[in-house]
BASEVEX-293834 format. One line per field, with one value per residue: residue in one letter; x, y, z of N, C-alpha, C in turn. Coordinates in nm, 4 decimals, padded with zeros to 6 digits. Last residue first. Layout:
r <- c(A, ...)
n_u <- c(X, ...)
n_v <- c(Y, ...)
n_w <- c(Z, ...)
ca_u <- c(X, ...)
ca_v <- c(Y, ...)
ca_w <- c(Z, ...)
c_u <- c(X, ...)
c_v <- c(Y, ...)
c_w <- c(Z, ...)
//
This chain:
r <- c(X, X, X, X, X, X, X, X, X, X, X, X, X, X, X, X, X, X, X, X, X, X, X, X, X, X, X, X, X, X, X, X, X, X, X, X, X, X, X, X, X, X, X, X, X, X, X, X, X, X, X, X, X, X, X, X, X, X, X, X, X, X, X, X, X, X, X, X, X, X, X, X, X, X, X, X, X, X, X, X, X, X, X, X, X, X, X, X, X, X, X, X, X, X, X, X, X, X, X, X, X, X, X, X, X, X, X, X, X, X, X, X, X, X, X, X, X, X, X, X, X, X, X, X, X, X, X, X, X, X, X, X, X, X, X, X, X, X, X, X, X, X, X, X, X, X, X, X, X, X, X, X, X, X, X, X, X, X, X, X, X, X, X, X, X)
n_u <- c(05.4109, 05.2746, 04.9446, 04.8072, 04.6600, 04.3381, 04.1397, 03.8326, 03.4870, 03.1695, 02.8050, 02.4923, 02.1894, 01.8956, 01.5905, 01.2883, 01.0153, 00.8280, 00.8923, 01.0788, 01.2305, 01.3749, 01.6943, 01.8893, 02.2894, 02.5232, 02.8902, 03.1386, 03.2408, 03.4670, 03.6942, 03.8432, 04.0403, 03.9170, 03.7852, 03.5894, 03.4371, 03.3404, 03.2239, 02.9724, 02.8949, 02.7957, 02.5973, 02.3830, 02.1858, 02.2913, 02.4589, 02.6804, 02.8436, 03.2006, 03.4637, 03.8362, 04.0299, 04.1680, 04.2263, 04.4411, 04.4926, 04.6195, 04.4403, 04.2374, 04.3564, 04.3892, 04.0940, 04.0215, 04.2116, 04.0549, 03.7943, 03.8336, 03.9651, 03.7487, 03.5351, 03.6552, 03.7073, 03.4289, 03.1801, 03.0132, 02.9462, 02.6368, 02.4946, 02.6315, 02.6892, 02.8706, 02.9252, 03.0031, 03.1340, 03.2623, 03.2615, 03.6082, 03.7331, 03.8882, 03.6523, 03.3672, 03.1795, 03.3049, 03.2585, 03.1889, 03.2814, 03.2640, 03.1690, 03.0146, 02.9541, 03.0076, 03.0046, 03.2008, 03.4238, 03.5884, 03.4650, 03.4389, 03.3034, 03.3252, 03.3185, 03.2605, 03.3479, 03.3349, 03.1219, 02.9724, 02.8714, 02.7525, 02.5285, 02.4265, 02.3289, 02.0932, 01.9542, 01.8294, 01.7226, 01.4495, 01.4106, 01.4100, 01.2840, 01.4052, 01.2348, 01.3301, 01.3452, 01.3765, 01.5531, 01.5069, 01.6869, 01.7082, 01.8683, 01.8256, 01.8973, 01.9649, 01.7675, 01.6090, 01.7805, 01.7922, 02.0553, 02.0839, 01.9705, 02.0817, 02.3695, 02.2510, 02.1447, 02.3900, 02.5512, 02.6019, 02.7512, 03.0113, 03.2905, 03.6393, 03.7192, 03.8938, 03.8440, 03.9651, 04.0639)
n_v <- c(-07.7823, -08.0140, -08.0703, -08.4116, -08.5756, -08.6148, -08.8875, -08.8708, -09.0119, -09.0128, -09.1842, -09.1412, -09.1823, -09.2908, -09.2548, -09.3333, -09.1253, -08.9314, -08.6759, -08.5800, -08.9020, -09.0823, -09.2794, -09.4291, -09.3942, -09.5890, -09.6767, -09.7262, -09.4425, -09.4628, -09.2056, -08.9027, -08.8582, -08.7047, -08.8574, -08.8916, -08.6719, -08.7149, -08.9209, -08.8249, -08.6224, -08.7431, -08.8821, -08.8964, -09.0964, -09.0779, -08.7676, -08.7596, -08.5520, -08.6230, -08.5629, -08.5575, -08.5560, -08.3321, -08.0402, -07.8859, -07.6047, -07.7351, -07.9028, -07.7567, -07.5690, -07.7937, -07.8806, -07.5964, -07.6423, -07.8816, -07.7441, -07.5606, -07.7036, -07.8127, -07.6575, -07.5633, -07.7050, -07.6791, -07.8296, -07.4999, -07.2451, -07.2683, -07.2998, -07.1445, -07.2799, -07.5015, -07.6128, -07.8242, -07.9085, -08.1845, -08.2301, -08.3173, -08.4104, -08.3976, -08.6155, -08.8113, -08.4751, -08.1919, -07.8740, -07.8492, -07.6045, -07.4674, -07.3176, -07.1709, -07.0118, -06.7323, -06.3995, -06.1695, -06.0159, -06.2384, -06.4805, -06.7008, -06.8790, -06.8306, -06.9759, -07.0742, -07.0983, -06.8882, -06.8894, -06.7218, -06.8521, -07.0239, -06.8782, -06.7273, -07.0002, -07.0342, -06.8233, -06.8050, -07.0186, -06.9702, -06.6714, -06.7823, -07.1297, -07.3831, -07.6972, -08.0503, -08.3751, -08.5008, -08.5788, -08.4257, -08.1805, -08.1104, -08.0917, -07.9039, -07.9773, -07.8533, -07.8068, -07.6302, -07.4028, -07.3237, -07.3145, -07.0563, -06.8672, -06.8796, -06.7824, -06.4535, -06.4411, -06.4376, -06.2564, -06.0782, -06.1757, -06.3545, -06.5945, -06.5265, -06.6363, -06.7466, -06.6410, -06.7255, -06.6151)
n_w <- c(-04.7961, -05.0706, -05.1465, -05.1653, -05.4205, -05.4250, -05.5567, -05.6894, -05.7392, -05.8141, -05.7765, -05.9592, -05.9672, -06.1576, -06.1778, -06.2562, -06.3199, -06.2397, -06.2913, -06.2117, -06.1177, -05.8019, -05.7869, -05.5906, -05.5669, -05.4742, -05.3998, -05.5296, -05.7538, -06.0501, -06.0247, -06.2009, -06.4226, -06.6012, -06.7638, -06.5803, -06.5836, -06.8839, -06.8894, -06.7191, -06.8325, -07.0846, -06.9584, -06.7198, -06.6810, -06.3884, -06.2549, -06.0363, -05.7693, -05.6546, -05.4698, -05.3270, -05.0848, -04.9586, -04.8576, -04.7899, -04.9668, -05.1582, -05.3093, -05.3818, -05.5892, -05.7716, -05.8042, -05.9300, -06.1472, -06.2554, -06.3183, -06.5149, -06.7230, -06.8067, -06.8808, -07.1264, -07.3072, -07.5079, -07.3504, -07.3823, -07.4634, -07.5533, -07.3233, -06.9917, -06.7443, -06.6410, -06.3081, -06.0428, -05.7605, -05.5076, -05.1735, -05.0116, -04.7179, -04.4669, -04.2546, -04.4360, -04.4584, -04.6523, -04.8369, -05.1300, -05.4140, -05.7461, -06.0343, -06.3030, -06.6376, -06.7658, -06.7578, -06.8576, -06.9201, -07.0185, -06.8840, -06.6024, -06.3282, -05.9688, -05.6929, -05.3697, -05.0338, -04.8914, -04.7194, -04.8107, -05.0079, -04.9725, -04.8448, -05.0394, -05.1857, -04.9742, -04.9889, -05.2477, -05.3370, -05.2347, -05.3875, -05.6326, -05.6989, -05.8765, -06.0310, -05.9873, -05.9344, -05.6459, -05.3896, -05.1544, -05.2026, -05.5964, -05.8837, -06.1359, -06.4706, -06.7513, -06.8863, -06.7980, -06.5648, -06.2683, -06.2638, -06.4621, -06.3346, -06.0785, -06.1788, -06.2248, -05.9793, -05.8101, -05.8259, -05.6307, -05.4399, -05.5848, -05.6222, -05.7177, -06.0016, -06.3288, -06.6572, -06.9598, -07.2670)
ca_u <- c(05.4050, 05.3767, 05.0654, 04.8165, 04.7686, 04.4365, 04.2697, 03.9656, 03.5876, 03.2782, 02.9496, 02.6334, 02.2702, 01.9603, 01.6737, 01.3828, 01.0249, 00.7822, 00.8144, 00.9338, 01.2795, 01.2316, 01.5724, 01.8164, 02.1158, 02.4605, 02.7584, 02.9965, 03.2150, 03.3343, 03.6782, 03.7295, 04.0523, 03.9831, 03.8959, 03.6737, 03.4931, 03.4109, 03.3602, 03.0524, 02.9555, 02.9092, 02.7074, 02.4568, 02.1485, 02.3201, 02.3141, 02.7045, 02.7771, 03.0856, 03.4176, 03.7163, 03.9166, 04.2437, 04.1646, 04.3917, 04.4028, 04.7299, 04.5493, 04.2052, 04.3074, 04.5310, 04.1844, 03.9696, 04.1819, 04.2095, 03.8664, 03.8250, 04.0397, 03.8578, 03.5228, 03.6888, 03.7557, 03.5359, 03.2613, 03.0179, 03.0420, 02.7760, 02.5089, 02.6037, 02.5572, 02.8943, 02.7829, 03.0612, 03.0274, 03.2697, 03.1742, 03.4661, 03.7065, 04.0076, 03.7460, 03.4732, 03.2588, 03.1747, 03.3392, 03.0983, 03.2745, 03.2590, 03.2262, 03.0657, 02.9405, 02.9775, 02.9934, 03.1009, 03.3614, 03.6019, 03.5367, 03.4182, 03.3706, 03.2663, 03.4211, 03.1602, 03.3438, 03.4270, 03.2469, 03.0330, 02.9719, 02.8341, 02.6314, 02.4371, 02.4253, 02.1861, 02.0075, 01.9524, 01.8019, 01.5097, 01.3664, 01.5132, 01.2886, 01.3973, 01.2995, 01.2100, 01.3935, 01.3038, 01.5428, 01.4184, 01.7278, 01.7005, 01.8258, 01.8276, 01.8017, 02.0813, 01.8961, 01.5699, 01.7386, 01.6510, 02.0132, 02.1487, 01.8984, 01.9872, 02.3534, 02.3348, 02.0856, 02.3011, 02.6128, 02.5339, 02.6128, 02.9284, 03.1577, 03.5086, 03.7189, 03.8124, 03.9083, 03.8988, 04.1185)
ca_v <- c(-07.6471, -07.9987, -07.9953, -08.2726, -08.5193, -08.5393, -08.8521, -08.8334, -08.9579, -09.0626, -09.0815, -09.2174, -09.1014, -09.3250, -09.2243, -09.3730, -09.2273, -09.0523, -08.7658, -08.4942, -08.7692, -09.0139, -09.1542, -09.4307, -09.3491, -09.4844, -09.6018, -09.8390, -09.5118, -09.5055, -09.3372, -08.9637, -08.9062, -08.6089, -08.8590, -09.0214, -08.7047, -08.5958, -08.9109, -08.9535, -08.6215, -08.6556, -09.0123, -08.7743, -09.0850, -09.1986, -08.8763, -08.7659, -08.6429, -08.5703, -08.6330, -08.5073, -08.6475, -08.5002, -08.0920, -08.0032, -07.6165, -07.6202, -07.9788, -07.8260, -07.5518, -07.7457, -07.9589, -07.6747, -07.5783, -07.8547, -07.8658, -07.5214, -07.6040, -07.9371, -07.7732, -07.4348, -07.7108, -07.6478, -07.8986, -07.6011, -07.3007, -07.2799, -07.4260, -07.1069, -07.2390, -07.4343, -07.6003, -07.7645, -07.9492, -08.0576, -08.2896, -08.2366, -08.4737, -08.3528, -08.5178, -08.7833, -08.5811, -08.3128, -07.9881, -07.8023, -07.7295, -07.4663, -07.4147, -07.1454, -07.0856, -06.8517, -06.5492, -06.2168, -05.9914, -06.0801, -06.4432, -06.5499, -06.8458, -06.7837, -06.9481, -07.1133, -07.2076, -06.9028, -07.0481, -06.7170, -06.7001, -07.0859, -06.9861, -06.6797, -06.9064, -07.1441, -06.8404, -06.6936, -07.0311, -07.0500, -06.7026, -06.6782, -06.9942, -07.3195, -07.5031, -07.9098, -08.2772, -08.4949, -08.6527, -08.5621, -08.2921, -08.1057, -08.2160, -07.9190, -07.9864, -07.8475, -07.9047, -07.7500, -07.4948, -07.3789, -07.4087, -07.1893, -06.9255, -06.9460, -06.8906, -06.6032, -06.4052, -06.5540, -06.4028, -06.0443, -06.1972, -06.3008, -06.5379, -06.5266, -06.5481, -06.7876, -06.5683, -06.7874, -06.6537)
ca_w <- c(-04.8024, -04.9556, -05.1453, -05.0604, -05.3245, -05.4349, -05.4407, -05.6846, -05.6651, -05.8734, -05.7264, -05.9096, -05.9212, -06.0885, -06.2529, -06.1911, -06.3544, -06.1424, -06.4603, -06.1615, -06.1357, -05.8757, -05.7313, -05.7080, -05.5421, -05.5867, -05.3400, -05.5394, -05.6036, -05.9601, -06.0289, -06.1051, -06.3325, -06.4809, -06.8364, -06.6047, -06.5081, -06.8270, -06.9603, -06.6708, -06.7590, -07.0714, -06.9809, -06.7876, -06.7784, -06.4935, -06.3334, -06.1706, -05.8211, -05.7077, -05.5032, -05.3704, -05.1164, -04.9796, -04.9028, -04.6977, -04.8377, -05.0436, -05.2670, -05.2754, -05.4221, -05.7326, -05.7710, -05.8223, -06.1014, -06.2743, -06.2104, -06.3844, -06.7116, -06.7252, -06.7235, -06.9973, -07.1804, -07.5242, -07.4816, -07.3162, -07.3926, -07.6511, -07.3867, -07.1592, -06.7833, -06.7779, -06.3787, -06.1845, -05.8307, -05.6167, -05.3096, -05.0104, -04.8375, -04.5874, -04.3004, -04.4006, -04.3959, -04.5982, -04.7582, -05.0182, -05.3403, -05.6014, -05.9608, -06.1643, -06.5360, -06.8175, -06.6717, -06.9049, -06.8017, -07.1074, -06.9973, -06.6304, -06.4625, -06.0854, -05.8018, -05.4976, -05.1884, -04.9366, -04.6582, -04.6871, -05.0880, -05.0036, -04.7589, -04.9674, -05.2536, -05.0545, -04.8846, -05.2276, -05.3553, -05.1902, -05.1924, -05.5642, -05.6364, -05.7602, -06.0473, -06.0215, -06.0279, -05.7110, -05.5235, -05.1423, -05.1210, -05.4194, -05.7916, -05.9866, -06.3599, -06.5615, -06.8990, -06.8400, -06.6939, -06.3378, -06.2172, -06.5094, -06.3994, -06.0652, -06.1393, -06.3679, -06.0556, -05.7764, -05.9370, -05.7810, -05.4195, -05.5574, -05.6086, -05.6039, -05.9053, -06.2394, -06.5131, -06.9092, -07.1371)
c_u <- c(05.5085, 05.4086, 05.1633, 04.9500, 04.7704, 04.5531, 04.3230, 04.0243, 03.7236, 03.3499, 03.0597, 02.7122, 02.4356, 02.1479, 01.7654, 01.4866, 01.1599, 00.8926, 00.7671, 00.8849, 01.1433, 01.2677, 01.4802, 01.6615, 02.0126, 02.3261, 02.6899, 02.8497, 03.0846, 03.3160, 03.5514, 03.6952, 03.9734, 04.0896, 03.9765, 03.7847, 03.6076, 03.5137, 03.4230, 03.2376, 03.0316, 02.9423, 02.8228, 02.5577, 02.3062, 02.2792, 02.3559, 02.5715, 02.7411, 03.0067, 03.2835, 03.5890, 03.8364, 04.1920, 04.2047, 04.2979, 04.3551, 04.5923, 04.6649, 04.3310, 04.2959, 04.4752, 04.2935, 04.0672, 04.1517, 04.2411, 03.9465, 03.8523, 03.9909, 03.9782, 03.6112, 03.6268, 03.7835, 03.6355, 03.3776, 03.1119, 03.1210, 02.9230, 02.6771, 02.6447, 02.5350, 02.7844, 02.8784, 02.9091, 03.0846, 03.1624, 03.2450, 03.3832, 03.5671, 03.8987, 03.8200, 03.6133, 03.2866, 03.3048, 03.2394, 03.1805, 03.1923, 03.2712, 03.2217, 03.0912, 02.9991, 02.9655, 02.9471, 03.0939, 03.2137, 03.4728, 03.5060, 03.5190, 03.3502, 03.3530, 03.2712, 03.3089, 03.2432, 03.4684, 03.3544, 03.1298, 03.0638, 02.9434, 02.7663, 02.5922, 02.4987, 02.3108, 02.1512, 02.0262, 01.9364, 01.6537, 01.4225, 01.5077, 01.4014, 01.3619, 01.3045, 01.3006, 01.2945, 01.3326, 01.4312, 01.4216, 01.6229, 01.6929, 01.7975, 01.7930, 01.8860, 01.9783, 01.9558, 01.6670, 01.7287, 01.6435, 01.8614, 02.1048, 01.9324, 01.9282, 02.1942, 02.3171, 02.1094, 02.1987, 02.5182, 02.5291, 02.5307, 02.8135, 03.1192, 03.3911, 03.6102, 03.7939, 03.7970, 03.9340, 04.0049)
c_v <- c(-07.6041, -07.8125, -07.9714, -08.2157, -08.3706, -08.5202, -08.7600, -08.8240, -08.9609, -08.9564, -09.1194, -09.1252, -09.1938, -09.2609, -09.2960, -09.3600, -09.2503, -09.1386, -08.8791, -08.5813, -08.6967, -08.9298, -09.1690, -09.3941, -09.3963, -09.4668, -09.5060, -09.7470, -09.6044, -09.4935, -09.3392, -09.0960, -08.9683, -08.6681, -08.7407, -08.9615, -08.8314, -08.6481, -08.8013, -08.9033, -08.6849, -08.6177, -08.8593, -08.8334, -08.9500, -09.1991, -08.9670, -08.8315, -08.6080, -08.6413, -08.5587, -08.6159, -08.5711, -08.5626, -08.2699, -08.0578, -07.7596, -07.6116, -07.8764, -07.9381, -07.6306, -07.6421, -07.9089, -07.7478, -07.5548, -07.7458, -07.8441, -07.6279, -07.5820, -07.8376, -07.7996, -07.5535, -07.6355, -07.6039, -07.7973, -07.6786, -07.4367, -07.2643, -07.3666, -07.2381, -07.1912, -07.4302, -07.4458, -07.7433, -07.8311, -08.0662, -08.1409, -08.2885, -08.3260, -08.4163, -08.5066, -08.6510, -08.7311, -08.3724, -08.0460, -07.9145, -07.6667, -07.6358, -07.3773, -07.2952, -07.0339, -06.9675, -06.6677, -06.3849, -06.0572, -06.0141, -06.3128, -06.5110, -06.7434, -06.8058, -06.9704, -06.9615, -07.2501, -06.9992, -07.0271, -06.7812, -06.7160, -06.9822, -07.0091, -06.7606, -06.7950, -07.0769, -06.9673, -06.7236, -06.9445, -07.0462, -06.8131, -06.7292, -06.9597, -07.1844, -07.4970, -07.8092, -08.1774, -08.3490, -08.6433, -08.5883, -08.4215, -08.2337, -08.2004, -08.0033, -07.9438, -07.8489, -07.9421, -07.8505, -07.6085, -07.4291, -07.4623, -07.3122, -07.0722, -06.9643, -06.9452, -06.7473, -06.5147, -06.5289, -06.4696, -06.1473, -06.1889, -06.2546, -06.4490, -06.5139, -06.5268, -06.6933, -06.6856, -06.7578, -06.6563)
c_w <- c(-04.7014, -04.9245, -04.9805, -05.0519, -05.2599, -05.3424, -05.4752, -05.5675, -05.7243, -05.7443, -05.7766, -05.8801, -05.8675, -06.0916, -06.1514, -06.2282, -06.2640, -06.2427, -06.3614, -06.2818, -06.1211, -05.9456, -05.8225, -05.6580, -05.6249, -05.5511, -05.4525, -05.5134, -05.6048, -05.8335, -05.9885, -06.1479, -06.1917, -06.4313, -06.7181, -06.6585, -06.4762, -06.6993, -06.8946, -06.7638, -06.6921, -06.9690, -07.0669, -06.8373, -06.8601, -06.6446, -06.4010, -06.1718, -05.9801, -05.7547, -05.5880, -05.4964, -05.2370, -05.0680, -05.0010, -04.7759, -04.7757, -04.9699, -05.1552, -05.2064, -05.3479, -05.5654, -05.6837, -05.7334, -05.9434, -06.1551, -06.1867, -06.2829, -06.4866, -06.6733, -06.7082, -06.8631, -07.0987, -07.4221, -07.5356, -07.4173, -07.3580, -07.5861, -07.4886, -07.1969, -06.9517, -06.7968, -06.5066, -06.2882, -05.9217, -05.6720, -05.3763, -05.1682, -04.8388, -04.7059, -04.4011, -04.3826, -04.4883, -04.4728, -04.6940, -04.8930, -05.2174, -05.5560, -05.8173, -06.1358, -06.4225, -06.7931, -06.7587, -06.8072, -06.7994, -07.0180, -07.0167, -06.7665, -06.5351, -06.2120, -05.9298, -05.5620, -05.2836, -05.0540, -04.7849, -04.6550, -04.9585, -05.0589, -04.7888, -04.8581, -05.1297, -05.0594, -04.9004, -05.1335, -05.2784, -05.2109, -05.1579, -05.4457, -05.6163, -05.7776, -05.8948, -05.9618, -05.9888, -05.7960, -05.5900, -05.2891, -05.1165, -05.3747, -05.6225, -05.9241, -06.2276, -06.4965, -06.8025, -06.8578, -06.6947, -06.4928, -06.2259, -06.3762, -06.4844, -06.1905, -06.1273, -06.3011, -06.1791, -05.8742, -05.9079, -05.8400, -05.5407, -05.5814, -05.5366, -05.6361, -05.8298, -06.1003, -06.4146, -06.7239, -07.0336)
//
């Protein structure tokens, strides 16, 4: 069984190292793959314990990813994001479990819009998100990865109905 439940500050340790793997690049803000520092990250993590939207995965007291969102603009719309840091986790639906998840919050807190980003090269994530229900958005990026070569960043989105309350 699979506990989803608040982050915390202790969680920035599991989390940063699942955002420095080689696999789960980190994409900072000028589109260019590379590790983060503690020193950078903590303040990150720090924010997102504060606003209340980062959710830890958690089996038999053991973390095995995290989720969260980060509300934007347009209003009632926020980016999700989803990181299954243990590779042997992964592919057995504890992601569609936490969306799911996700989702049913963001439909009793206003939340209308959600959306995320997806690498063009991440084509399990693409299915992933397709088989959620996330549609293309035209709007896509096209970045540098730390190789100089061109990767290129697409958004997918969901309408969530907004619970009647």
């Amino acid at each position: 069984m699979i506990e989803i439940r608040e982050a915390e500050q202790d969680d920035c340790v599991n989390v940063l190292d699942w955002v420095n793997d080689r696999h789960l690049w980190y994409l900072d803000g000028v589109g260019a793959y590379r590790t983060r520092t503690e020193a950078e990250f903590f303040p990150v993590w720090q924010e997102l314990i504060e606003q209340s939207s980062a959710w830890m995965l958690v089996r038999d007291g053991q973390p095995l990813g995290q989720i969260g969102w980060v509300e934007s603009l347009p209003a009632q719309t926020a980016e999700v994001y989803i990181t299954i840091g243990k590779a042997a986790e992964r592919r057995h639906g504890i992601g569609r479990h936490a969306i799911g998840w996700l989702e049913r919050r963001a439909a009793v807190t206003g939340i209308h819009r959600l959306v995320a980003r997806v690498l063009d090269v991440n084509e399990a994530g693409k299915r992933f998100f397709a088989a959620l229900g996330y549609h293309a958005v035209p709007a896509n990026a096209t970045l540098l990865n730390r190789d100089g070569e061109t990767i290129v960043l697409h958004w997918v989105e969901k309408t969530v109905p907004l619970a009647v309350r």
